[in-house]
Phi, psi and omega in degrees: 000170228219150170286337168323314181284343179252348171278114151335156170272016184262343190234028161263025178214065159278109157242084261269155128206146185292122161000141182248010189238342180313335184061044156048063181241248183140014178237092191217196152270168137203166197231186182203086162276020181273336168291120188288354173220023196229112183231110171267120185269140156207178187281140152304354162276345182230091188291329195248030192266207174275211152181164209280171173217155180218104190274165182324322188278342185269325178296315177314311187304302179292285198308302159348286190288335176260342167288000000 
């Protein structure tokens, strides 16, 4: 199966990047905030895996409480 098959098409112009906190391990998150009503997380190991959405006022909001 293709990753085409497995990305929604709302997350196919996703421009994924990884955690600045990952130390360049490559075993992370990464997010894609490039999306206008949408901000998507996913594991960096698995790229065509799922991933979790978020809209913006809820992303702000999580980043706010774990930092």
């Amino acid at each position: 199966m293709t990753e085409d098959r497995l990305t929604p098409p709302a997350l196919a112009e996703a421009a994924w990047r990884t955690s600045s906190y990952s130390g360049g391990q490559g075993e992370c998150v990464e997010v894609a905030p490039n999306l206008p009503h949408l901000v998507p997380v996913r594991d960096s190991t698995r790229p065509a895996g799922p991933a979790i959405t978020f809209g913006h006022d809820a992303w702000r909001a999580f980043i706010s409480d774990v930092a």
